[in-house]
C-alpha positions as CSV (number, residue, x, y, z in Angstrom):
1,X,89.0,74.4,140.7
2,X,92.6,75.2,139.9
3,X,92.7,74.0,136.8
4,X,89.2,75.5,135.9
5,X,91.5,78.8,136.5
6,X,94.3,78.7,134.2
7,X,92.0,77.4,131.5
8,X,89.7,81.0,132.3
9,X,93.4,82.4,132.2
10,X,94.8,81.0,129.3
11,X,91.3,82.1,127.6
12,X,91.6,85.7,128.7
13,X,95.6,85.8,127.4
14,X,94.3,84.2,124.4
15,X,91.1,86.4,124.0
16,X,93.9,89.4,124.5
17,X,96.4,88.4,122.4
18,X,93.9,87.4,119.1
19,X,92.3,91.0,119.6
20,X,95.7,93.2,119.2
21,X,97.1,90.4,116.4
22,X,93.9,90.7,114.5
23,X,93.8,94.4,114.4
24,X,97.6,94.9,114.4
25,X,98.3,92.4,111.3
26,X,95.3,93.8,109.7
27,X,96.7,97.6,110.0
28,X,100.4,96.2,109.1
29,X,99.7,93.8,106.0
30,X,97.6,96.8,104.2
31,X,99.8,99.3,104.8
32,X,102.8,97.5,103.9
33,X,101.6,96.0,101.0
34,X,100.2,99.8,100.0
35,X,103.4,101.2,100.5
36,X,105.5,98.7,98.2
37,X,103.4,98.8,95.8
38,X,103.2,102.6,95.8
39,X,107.7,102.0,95.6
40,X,106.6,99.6,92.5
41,X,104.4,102.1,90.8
42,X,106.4,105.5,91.1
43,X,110.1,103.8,90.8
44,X,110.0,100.3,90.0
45,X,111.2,98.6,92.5
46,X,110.1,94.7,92.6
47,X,110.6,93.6,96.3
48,X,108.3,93.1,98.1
49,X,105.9,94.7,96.0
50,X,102.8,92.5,95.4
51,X,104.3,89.3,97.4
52,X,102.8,90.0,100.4
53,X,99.5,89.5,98.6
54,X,100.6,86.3,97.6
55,X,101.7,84.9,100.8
56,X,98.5,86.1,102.2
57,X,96.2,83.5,100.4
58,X,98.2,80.7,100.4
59,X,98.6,81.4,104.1
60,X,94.8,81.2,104.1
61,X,95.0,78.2,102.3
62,X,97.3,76.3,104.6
63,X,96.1,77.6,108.0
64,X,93.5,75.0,108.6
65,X,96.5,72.7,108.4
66,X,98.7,74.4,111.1
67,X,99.2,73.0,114.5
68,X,98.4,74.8,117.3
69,X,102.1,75.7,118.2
70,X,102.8,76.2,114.2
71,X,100.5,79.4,115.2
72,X,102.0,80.2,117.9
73,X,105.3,80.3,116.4
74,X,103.4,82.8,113.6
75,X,102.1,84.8,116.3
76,X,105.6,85.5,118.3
77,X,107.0,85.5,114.9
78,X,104.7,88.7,113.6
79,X,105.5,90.2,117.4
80,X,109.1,90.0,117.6
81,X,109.4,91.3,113.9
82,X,107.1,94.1,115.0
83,X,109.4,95.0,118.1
84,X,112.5,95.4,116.1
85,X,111.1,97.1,113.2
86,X,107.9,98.9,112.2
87,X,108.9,98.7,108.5
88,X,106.0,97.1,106.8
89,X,107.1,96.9,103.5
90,X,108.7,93.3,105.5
91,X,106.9,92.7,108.6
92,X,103.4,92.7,106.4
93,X,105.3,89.8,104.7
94,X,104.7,88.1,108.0
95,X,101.5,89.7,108.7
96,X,100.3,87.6,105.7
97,X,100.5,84.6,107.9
98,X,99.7,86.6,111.3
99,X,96.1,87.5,110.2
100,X,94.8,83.8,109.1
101,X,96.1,82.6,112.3
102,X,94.1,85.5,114.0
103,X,91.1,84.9,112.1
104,X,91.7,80.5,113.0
105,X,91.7,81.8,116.4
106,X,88.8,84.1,116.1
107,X,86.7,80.8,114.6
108,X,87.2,79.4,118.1
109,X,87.0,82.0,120.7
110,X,84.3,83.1,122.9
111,X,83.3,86.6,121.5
112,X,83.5,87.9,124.7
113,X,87.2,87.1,124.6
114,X,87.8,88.6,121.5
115,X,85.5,91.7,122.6
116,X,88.4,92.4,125.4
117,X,91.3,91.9,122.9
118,X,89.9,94.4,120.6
119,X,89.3,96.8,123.4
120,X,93.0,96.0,124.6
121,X,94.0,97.4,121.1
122,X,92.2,100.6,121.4
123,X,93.6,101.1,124.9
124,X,97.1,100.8,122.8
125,X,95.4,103.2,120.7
126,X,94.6,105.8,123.1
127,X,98.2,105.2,124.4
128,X,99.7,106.0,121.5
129,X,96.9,109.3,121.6
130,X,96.1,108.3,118.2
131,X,99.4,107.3,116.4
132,X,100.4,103.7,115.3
133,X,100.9,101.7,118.4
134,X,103.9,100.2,116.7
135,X,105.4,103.4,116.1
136,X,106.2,104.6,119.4
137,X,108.4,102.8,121.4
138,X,106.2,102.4,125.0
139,X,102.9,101.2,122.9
140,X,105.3,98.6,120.9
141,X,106.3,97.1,123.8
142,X,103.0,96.4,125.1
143,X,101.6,95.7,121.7
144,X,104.3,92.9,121.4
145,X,103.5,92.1,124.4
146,X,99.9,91.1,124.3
147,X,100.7,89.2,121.3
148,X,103.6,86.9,123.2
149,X,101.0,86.4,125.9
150,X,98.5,85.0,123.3
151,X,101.0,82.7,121.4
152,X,102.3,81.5,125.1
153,X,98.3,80.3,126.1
154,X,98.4,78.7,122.8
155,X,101.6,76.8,122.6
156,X,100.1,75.4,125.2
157,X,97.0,74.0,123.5
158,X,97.4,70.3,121.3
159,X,95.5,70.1,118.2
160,X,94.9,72.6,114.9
161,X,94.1,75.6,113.9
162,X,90.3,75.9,112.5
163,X,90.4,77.1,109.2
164,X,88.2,80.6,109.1
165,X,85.6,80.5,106.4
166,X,84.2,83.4,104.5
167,X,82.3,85.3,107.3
168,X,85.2,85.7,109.6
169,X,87.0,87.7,106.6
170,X,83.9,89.2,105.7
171,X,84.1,90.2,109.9
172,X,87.8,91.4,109.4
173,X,86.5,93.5,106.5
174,X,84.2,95.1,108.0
175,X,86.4,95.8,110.8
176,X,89.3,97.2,108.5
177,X,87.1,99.8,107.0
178,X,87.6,101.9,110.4
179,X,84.7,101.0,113.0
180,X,87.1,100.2,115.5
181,X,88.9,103.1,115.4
182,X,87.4,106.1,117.0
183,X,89.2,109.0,114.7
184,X,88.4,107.5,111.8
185,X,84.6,107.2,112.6
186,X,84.8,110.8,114.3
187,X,86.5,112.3,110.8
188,X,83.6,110.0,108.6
189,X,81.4,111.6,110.6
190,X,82.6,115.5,109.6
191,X,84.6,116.4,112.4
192,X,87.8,117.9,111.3
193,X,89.1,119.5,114.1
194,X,89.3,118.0,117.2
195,X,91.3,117.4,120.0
196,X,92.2,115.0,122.9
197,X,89.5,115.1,125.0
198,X,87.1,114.0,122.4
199,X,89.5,111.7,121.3
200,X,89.2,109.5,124.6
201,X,85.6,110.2,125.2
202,X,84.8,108.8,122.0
203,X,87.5,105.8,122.4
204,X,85.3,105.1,125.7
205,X,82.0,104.5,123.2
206,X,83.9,102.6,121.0
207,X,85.0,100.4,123.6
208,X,81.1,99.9,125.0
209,X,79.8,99.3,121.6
210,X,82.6,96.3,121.9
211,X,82.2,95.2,125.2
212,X,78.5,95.0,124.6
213,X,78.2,93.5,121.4
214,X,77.3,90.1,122.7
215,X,74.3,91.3,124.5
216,X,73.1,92.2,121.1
217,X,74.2,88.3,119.8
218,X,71.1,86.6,120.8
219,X,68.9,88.7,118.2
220,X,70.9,88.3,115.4
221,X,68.1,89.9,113.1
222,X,67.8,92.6,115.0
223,X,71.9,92.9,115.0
224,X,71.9,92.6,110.6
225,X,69.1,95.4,110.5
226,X,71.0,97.5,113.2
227,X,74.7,97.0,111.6
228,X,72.6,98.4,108.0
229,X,70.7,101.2,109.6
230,X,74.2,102.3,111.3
231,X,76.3,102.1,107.9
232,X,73.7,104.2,106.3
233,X,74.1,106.9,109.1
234,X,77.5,107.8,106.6
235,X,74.9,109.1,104.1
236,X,73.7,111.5,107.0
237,X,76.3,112.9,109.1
238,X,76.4,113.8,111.8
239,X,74.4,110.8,112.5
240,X,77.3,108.1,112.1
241,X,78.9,109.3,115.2
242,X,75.9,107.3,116.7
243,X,75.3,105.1,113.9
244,X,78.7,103.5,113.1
245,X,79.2,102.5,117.1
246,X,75.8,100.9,116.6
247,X,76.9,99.3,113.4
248,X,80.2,98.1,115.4
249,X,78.2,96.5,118.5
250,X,76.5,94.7,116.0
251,X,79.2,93.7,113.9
252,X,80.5,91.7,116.9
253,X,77.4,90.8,118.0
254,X,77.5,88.5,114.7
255,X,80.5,86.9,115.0
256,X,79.6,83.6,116.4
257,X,76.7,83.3,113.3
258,X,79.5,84.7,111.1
259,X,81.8,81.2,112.1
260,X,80.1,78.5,110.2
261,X,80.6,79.8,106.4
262,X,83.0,78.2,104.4
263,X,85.0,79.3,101.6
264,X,87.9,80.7,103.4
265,X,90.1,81.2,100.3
266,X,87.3,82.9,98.5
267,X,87.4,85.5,102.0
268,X,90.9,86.4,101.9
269,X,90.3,87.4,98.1
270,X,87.1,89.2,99.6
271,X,89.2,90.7,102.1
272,X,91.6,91.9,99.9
273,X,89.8,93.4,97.4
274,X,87.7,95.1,100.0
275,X,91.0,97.1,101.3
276,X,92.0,97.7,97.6
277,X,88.4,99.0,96.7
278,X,89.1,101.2,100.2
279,X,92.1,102.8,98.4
280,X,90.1,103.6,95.8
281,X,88.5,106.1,97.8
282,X,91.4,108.1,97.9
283,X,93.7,107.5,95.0
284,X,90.9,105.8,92.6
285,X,92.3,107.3,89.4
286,X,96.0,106.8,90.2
287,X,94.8,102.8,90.6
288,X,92.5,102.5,87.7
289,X,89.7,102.7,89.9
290,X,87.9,106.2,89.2
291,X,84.7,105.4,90.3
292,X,85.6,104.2,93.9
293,X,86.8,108.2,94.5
294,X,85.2,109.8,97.1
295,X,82.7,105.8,97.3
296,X,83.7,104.7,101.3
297,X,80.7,105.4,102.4
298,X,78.7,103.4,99.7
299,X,81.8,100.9,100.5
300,X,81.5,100.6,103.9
301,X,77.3,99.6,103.4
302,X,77.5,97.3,100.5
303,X,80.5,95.5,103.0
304,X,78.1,95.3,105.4
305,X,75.6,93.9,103.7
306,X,77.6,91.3,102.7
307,X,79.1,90.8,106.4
308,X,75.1,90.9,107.4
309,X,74.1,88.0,104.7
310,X,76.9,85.7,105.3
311,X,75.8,85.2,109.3
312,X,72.4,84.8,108.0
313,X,70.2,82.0,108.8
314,X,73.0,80.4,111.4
315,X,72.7,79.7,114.8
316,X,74.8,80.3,117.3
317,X,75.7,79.9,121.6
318,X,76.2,82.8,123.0
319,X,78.5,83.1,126.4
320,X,77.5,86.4,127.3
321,X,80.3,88.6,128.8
322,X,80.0,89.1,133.1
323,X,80.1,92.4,134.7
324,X,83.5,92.0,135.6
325,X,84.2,91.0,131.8
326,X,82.7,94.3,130.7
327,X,84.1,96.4,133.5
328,X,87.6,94.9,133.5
329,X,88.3,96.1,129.8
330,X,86.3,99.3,130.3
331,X,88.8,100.0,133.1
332,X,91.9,99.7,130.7
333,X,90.5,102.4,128.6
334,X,90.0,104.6,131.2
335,X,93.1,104.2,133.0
336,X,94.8,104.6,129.6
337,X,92.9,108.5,128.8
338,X,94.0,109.2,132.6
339,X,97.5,108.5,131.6
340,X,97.6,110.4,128.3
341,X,95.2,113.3,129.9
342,X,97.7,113.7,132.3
343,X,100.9,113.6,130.3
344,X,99.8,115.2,126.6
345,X,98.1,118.5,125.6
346,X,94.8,118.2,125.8
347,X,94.1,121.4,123.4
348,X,96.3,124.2,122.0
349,X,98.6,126.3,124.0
350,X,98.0,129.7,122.8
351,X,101.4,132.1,122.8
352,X,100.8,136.4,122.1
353,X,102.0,137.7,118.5
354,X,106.0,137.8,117.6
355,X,107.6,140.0,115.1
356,X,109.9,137.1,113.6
357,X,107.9,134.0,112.8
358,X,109.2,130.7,111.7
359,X,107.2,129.2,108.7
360,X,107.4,125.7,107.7
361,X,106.1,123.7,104.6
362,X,106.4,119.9,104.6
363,X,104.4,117.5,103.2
364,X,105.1,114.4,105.7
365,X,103.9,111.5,103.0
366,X,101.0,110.0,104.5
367,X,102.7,109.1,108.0
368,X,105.6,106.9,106.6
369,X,109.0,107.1,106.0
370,X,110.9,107.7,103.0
371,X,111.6,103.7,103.0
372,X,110.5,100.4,103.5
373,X,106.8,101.9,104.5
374,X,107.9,102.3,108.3
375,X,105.6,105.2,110.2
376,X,107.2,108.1,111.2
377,X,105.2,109.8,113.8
378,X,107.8,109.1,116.2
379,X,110.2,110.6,114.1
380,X,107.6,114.0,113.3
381,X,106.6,114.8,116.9
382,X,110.8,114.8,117.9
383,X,111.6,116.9,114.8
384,X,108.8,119.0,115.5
385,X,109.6,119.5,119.3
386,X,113.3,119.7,118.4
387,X,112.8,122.8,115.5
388,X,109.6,124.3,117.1
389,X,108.5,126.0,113.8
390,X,105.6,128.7,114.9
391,X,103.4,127.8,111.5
392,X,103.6,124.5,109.7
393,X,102.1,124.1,106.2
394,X,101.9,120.5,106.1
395,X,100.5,118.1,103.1
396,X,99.8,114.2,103.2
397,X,98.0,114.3,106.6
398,X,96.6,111.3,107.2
399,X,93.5,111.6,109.7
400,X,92.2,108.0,109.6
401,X,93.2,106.5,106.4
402,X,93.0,102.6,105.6
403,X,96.8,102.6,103.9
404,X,98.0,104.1,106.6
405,X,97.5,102.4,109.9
406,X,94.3,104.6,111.0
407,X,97.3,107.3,112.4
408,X,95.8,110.7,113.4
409,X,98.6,113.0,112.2
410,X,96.5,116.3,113.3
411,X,95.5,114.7,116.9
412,X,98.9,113.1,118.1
413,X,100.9,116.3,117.2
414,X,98.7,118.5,118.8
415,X,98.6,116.2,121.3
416,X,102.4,116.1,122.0
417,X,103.4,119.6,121.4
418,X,99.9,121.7,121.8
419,X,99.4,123.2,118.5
420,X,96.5,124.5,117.5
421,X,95.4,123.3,113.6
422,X,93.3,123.7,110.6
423,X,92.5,120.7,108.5
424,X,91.1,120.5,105.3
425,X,90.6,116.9,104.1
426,X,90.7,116.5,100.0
427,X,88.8,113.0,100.4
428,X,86.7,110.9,102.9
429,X,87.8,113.5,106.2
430,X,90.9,111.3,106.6
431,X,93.3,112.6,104.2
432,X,94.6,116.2,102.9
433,X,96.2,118.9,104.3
434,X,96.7,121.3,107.6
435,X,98.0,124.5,109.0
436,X,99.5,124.4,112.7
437,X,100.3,126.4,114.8
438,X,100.3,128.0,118.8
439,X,97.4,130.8,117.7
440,X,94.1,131.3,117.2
441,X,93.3,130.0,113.5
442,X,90.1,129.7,111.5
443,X,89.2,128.6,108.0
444,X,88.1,131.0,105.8
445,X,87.7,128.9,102.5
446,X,89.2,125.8,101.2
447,X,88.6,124.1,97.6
448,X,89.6,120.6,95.8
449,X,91.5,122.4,93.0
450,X,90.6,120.8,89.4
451,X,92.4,117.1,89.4
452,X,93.0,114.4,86.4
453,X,95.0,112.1,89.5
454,X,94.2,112.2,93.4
455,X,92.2,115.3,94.7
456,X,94.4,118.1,95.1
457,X,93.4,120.5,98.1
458,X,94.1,123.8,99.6
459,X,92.9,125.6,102.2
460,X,92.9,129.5,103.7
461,X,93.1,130.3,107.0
462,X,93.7,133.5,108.9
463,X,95.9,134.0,112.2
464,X,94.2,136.1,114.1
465,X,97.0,137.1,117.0
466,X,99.7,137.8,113.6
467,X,96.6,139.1,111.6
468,X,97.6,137.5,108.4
469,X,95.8,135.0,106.1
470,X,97.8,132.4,104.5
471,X,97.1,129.4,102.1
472,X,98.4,125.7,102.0
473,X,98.1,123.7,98.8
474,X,99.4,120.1,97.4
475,X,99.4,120.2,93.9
476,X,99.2,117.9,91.3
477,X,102.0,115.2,89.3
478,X,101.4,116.5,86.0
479,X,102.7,120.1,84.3
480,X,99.6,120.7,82.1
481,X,97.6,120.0,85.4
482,X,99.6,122.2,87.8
483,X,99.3,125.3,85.5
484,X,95.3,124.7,85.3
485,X,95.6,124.6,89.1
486,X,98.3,127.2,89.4
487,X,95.5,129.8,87.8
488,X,93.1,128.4,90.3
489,X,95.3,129.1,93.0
490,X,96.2,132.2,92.2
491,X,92.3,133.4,92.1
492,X,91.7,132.0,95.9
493,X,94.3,133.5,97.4
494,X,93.2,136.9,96.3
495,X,89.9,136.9,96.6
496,X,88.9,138.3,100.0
497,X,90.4,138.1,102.7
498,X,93.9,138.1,100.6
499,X,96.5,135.6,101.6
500,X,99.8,137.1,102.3
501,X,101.7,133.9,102.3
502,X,101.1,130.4,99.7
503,X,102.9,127.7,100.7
504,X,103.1,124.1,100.7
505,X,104.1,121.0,97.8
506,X,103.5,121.9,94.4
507,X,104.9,119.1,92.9
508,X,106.8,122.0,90.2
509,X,110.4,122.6,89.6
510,X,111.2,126.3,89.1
511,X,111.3,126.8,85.8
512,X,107.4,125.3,85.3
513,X,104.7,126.9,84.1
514,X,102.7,126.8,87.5
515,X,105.4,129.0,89.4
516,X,105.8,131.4,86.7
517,X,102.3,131.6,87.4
518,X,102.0,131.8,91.0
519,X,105.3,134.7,91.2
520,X,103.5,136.9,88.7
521,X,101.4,137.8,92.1
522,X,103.7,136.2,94.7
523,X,107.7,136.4,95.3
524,X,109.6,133.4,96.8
525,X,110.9,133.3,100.3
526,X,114.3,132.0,99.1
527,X,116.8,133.9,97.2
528,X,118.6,130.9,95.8
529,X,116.7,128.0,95.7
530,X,117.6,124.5,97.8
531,X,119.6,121.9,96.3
532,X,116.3,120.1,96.3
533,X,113.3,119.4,98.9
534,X,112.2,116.0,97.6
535,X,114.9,113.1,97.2
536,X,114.2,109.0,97.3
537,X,117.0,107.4,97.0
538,X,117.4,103.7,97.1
539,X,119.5,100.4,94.7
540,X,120.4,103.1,92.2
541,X,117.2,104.8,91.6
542,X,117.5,108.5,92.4
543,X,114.0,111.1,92.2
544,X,115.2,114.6,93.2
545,X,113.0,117.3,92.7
546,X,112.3,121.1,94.2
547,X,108.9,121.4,94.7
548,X,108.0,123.0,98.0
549,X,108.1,126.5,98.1
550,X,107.0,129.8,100.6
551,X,105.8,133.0,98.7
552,X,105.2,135.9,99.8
553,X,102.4,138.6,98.1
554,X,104.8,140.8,96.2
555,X,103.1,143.8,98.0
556,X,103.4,142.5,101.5
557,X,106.5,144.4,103.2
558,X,107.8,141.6,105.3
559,X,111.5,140.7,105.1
560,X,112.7,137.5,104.8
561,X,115.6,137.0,107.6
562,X,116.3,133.8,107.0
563,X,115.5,131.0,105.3
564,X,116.9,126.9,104.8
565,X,116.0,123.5,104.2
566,X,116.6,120.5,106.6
567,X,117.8,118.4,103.5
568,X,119.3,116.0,106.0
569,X,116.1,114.4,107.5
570,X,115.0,111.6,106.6
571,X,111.4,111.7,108.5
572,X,109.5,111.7,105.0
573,X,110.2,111.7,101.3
574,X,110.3,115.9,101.6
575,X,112.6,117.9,103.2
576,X,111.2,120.5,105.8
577,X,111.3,124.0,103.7
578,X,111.6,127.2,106.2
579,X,111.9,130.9,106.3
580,X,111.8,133.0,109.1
581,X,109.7,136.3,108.2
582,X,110.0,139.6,110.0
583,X,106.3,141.0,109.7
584,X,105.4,144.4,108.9
């Protein structure tokens, strides 16, 4: 009877651990291997770049050869990387081996076991209130330390690792393209402002469509027809918010049909151009991939499909999960949204009008640090708490985005420092820009200004306790295309209501053609310029650029007071541009 126990335990510790390394490693190796060879492409740097790619199919060559304590040594490897650094231009050089060996593990588990280890990630998730568990210190500890758990139970085990054929990377695909994370399906679904309470409520679906999953297993017809019907939801929100849970219950319920394909190097190919066809979605014609812009949701169907096809025809025991299975997890989830419903905002925190306002612009690079692709919420929500601007024009906000570890910029800042915001994503709901700040705000317009790269959004909103309208852009990388946009920009601001303030990244030193453009209208907030408020900086390669600006409507009689640029901070590739304005 004892020894019936540990096995059960050893299970559960391994069902645990294989949940958080599978999603973990799959977060990690995408975003780092995104963000070196973003380095590659804008400055030419060669390490790591595209090596990471490498290492990941021959590591899904060679893991059917690994012994069982060879994977356990990858597993503690990947976690003790992870705990002292969340750079993953290098720890997605290990996450190359980490996600074979989570998919090997995968092959063997109960799905029930892996059902809880998922969940155990989202309850990291919710933790973190939406950020990168590995970003902030008391979620990394725990992340590592589900994974050390895991790679203890299997030191334990003789024997070698099952190599995963094509249907468990098809699996980690599917699961890669956001299902398991509940912002991302909330912001496919149209939502673009939200907070924390509908954060966790919607954390505490996810989590059922995982837990029950396996109830769905022994119909796996019904489960391909269901995981079709709730992709195609994407093509009518606000459906998906049921649809996509649905599609996730029964992407688990097909695991165990999913385990008997072959092909496993052919998968991590799959896999990989899967993730680079998901980029596409947002940077297609930076990447040479046009017509994947604005494509997830055709994406996210067609993948599937193919997830659907290869557990077709394959039969499959099922160990269906107990109550105490289902409940167990359930409880972690709900313990976790007590925590964070007790300790963060959980909506704005509204403050009366003030004659001096501080204004902000800073475009916070898709939630990573200047270098070596680490994520820098940490870094935002203490600079943030520590300057306290009152309005934050802020470009790059990531919402859900595959490159990017699924972060919720919008949700974890309001989350730890109660600002209200405005977001208006340029592509997908998960990427774009946002206005914050601690009074009441509302959208009046917003527009994708005309593009030849990545879409290029702005946005008006009006503040209705400082009655003023304002507009946040993030323009383009070429001249001839910032002055077409510059022209644009200038005609949305003034139509009605007129914005007093434009501010944000316009990617234009100024002497350009777009800022003559924009200050025929519009005067700038600094008298003298910064030395600069871009700089990367790294073996010899130096970009320094002035690009963000604050203008004021030439008519407007607000004074500026004051006015600066945190050129030290090293939070993102931008500086934090600021002026405080006395209003009329």
């Amino acid at each position: 009877m004892m020894g019936m126990k540990v096995r059960e335990r050893d299970k559960l510790l391994l069902g645990l651990g294989t949940g958080v390394l599978l999603a973990s490693s799959l977060r990690v190796f995408v975003a780092g291997a995104y963000a070196s060879l973003e380095k590659t492409f804008f400055y030419g740097m060669k390490f790591p770049s595209g090596l990471g790619i490498l290492l990941f199919l021959f590591a899904a060559l060679l893991v059917g050869r690994l012994s069982r304590k060879s994977g356990a040594v990858i597993m503690a490897a990947y976690a003790l990387a992870l705990l002292a650094t969340d750079a993953t231009e290098y720890v997605h050089l290990i996450a190359a081996f980490a996600l074979p060996v989570s998919l090997a593990l995968v092959k063997e588990l109960d799905v029930k076991y892996l059902a809880m280890g998922l969940v155990a990630d989202l309850s990291l998730r919710v933790l973190a209130v939406g950020a990168e568990p590995a970003d902030f210190p008391y979620t990394r500890v725990l992340l590592v330390l589900f994974i050390l758990l895991g790679a203890f139970a299997l030191w334990k085990e003789p024997g070698t690792l099952k190599r995963p054929g094509f249907g468990l990377y098809a699996f980690a695909a599917l699961l890669e393209l956001g299902l398991i994370y509940p912002n991302a399906v909330m912001r496919y679904s149209g939502m673009t402002v939200y907070y924390l309470p509908e954060f966790v409520g919607f954390s505490l679906l996810i989590a059922l469509a995982i837990l029950l999953g396996p109830y769905l297993a022994r119909k796996p017809t019904v489960a391909m027809a269901l995981l079709i019907i709730g992709s195609a939801t994407l093509f009518l929100k606000p459906l998906s918010l049921v649809g996509l849970p649905l599609a996730l219950a029964s992407t688990i319920a097909l695991v165990e049909n999913s385990k008997g394909s072959r092909g496993g190097i052919i998968g991590a190919v799959y896999l990989f151009l899967v993730a680079t066809l998901a980029l596409g979605a947002y940077v297609g014609r930076d990447i040479g991939l046009p017509f994947m812009e604005d494509r997830l949701e055709v994406l996210i169907l067609v993948v599937s499909v193919i997830y659907a096809l290869s557990a077709y025809g394959k039969s499959a025991e099922i160990s269906l999960p107990s109550v105490k299975e289902i409940a167990g997890p359930l409880l972690g989830v709900v313990m976790a949204s007590i925590v964070v419903m007790a300790l963060f905002h959980a909506g704005p925190t509204y403050m009366g009008a003030k004659k001096d306002v501080l204004v902000w612009t800073y475009n916070v690079h898709q939630g990573f640090g200047p270098y070596d692709g680490t994520f820098n919420g940490y870094e935002l929500v203490n600079l943030l708490a520590e300057q306290k601007p009152d309005i934050w024009f802020a470009q790059e906000v990531v919402g859900g985005m595959i490159g990017n570890g699924y972060q919720d910029v919008p949700l974890f800042v309001s989350a730890h420092l109660g600002y209200a915001y405005e977001y208006k994503p340029a592509v997908e709901g998960t990427y774009g820009i946002a206005v914050f700040s601690h009074w009441h705000m509302k959208t009046e317009s917003e527009l994708n200004l005309p593009s030849v790269g990545e879409a290029r959004p702005a946005q008006k909103v009006s503040i209705e306790e400082l009655g003023i309208t304002v507009v946040n852009v993030h323009m383009g990388l070429s001249e001839e295309e910032r002055a077409m946009q510059a022209e644009e920009l200038l005609k949305f601001a003034e139509a009605s209501p007129v914005a007093q303030v434009i501010a944000g990244d316009t990617n234009a030193e100024p002497n350009e053609r777009a800022i003559e453009i924009l200050t025929r209208d519009y005067r700038d907030a600094f008298p003298e310029r910064p030395p600069y408020t871009f700089l990367w900086e790294r073996n010899g390669v130096v970009d320094k650029e002035n690009i963000d600006y604050i203008l004021l409507k030439n008519d407007w009689p607000a004074e500026v007071k004051d006015d600066g640029c945190l050129c030290d901070v090293l939070v993102s590739d931008h500086r934090p541009v600021w002026a405080v304005i006395e209003l009329p």
